[in-house]
N, CA, C and O atoms as a GROMACS GRO file, in nm:
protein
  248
    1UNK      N    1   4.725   6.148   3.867
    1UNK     CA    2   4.789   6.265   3.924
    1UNK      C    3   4.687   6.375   3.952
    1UNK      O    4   4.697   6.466   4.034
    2UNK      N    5   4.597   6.351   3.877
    2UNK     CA    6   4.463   6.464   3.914
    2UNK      C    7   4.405   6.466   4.047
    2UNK      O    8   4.368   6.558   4.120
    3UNK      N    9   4.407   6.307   4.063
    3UNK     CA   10   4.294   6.276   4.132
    3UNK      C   11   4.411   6.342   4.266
    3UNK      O   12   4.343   6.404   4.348
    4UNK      N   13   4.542   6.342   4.300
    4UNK     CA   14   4.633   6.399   4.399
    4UNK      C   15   4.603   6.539   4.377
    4UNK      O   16   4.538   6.558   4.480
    5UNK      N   17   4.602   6.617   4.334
    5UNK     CA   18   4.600   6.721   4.290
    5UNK      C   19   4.481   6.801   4.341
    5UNK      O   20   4.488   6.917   4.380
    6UNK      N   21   4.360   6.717   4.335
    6UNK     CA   22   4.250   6.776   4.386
    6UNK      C   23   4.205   6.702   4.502
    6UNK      O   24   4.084   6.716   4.519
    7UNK      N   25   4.260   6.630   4.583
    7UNK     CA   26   4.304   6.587   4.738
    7UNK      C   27   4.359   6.714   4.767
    7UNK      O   28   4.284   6.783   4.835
    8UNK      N   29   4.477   6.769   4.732
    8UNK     CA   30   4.558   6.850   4.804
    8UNK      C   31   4.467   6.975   4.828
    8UNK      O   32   4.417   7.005   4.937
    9UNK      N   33   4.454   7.038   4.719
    9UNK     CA   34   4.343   7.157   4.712
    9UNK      C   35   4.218   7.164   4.825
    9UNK      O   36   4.176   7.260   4.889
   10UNK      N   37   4.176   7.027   4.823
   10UNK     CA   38   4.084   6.992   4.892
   10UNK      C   39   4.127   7.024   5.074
   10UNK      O   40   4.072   7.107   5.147
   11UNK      N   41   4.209   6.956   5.102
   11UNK     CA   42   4.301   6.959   5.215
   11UNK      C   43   4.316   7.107   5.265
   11UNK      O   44   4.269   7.141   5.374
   12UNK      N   45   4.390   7.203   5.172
   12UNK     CA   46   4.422   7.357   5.195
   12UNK      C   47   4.349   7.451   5.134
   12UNK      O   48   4.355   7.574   5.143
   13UNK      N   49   4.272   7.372   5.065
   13UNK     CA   50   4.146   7.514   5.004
   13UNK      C   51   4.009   7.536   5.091
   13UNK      O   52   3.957   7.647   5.110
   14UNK      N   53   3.955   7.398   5.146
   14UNK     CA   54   3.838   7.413   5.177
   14UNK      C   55   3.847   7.415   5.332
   14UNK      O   56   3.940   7.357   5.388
   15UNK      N   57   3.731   7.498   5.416
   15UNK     CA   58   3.758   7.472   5.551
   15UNK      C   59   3.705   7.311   5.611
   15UNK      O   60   3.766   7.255   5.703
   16UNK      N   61   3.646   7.281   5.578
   16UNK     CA   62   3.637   7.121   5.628
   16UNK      C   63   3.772   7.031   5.601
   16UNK      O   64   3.818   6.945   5.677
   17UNK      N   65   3.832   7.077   5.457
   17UNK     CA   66   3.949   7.032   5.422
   17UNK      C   67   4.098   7.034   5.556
   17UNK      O   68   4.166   6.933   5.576
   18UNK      N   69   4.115   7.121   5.605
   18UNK     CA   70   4.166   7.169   5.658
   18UNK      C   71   4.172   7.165   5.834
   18UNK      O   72   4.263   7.164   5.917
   19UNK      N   73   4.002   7.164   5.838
   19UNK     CA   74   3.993   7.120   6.018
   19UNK      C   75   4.017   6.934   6.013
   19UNK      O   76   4.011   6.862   6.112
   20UNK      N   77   4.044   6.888   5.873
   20UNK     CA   78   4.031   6.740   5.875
   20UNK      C   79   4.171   6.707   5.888
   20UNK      O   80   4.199   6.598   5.938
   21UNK      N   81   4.298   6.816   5.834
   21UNK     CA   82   4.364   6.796   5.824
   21UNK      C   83   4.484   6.830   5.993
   21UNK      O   84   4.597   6.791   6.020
   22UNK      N   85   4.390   6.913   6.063
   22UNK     CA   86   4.406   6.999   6.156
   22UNK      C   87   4.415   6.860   6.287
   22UNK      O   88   4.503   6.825   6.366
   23UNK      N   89   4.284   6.813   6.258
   23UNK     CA   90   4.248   6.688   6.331
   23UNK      C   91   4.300   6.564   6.310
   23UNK      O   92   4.294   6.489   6.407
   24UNK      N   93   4.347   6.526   6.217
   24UNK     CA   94   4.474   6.444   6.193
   24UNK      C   95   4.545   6.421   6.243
   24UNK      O   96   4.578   6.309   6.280
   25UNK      N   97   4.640   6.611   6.279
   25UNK     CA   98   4.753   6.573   6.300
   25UNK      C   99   4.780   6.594   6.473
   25UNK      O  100   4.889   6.591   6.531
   26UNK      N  101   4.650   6.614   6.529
   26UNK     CA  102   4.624   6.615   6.673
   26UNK      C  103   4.598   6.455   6.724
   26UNK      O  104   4.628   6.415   6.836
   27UNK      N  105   4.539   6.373   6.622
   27UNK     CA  106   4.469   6.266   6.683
   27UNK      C  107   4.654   6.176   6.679
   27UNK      O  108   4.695   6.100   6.766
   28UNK      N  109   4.704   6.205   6.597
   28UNK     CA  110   4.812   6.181   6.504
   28UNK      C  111   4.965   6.186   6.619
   28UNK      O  112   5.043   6.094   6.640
   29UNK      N  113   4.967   6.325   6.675
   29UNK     CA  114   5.039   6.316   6.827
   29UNK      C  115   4.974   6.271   6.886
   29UNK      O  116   5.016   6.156   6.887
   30UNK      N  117   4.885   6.273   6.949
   30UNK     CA  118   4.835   6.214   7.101
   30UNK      C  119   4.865   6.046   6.996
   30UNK      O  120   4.967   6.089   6.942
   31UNK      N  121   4.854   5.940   6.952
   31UNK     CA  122   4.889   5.838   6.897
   31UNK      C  123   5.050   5.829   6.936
   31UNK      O  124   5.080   5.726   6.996
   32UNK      N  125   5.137   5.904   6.916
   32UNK     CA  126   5.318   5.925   6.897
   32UNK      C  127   5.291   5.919   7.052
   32UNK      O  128   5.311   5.809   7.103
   33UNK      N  129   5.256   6.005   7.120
   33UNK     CA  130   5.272   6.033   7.273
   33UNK      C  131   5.239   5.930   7.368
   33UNK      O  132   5.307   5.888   7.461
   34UNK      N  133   5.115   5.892   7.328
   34UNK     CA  134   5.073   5.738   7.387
   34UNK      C  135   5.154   5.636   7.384
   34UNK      O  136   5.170   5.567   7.484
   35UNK      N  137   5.220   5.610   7.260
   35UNK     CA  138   5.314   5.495   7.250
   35UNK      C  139   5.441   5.516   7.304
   35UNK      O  140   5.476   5.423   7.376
   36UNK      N  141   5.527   5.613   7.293
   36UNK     CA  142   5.613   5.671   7.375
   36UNK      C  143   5.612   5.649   7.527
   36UNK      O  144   5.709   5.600   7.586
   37UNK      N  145   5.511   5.682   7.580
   37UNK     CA  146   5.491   5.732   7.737
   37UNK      C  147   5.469   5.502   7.771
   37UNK      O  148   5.506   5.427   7.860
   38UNK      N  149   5.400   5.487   7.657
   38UNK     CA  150   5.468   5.315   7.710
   38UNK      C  151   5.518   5.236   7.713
   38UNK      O  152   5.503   5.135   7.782
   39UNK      N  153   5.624   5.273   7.604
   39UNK     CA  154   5.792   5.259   7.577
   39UNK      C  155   5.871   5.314   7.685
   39UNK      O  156   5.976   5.253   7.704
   40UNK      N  157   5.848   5.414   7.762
   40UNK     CA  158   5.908   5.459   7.874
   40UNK      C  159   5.867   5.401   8.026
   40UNK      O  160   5.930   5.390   8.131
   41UNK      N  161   5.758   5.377   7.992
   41UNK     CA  162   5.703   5.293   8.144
   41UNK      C  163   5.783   5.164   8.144
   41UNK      O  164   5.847   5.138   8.246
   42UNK      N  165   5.787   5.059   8.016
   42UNK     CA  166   5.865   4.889   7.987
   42UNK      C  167   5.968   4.934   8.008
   42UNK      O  168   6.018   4.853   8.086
   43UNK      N  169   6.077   5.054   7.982
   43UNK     CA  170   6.220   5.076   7.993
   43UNK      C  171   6.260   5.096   8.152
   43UNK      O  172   6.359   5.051   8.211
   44UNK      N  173   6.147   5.182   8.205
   44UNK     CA  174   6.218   5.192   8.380
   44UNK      C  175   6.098   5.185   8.410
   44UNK      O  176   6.022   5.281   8.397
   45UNK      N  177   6.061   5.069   8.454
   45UNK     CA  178   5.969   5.020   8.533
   45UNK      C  179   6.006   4.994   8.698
   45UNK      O  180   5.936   5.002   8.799
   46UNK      N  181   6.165   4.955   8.673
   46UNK     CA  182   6.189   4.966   8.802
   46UNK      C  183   6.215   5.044   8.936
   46UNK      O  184   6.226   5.013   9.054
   47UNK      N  185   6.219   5.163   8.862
   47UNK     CA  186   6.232   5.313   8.896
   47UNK      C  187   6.152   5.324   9.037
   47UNK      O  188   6.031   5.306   9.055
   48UNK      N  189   6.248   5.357   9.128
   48UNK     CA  190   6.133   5.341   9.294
   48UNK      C  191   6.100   5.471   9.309
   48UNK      O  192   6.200   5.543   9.300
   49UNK      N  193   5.959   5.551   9.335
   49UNK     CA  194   5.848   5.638   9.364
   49UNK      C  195   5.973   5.705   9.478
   49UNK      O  196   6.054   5.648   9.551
   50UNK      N  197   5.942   5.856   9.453
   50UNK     CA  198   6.001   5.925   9.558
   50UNK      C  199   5.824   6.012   9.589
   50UNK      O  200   5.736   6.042   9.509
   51UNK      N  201   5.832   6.024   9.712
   51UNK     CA  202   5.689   6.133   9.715
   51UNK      C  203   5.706   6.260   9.614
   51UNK      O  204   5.615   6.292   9.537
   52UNK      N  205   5.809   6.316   9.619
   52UNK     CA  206   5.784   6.391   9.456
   52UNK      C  207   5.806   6.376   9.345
   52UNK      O  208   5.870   6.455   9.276
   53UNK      N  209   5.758   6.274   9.306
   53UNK     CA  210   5.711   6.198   9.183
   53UNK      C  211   5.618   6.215   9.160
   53UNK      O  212   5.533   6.215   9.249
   54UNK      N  213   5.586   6.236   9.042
   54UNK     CA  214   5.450   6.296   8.976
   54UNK      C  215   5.382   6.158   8.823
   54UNK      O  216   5.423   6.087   8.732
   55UNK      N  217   5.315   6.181   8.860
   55UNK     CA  218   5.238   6.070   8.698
   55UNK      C  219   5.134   6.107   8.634
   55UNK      O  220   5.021   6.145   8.668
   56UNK      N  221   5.205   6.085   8.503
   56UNK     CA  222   5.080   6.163   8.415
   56UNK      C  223   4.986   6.109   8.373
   56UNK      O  224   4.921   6.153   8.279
   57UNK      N  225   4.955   5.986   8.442
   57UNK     CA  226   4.834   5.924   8.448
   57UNK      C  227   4.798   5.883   8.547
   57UNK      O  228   4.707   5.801   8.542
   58UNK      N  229   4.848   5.917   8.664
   58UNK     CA  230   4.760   5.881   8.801
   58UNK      C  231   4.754   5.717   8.797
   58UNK      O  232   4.659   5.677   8.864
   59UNK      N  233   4.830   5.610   8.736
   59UNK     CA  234   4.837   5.477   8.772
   59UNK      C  235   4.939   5.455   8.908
   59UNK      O  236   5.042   5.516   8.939
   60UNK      N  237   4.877   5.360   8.966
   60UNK     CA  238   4.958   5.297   9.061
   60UNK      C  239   5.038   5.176   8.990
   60UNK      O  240   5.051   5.091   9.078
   61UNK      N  241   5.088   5.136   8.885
   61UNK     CA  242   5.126   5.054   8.819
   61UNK      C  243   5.271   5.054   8.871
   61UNK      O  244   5.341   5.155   8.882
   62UNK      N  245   5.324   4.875   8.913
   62UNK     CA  246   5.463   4.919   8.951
   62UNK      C  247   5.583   4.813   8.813
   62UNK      O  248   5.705   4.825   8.815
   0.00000   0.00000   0.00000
């Protein structure tokens, strides 16, 4: 229980602690968002392009 204890401290006390924890939870969404956005491409793939259609990745993928 110590050894948790001085993880946590570590985490919210120190600034390295903290930009590690900062960076986590950035690398952490962009991970959620990525998988999402290609769960949504397999679901309507069939979806036909209107010229104002926009993509947030610039694929021509149909």
């Amino acid at each position: 229980m110590d050894s948790l204890n001085n993880i946590i401290a570590w985490l919210f006390g120190d600034r390295v602690g903290v930009l590690v924890l900062l960076g986590g939870g950035v690398v952490l969404f962009l991970l959620v968002a990525w998988l999402l956005e290609k769960r949504m491409r397999q679901q309507f793939y069939n979806h036909d392009k209107s010229p104002d259609d926009w993509d947030l990745f610039d694929s021509n993928e149909s």
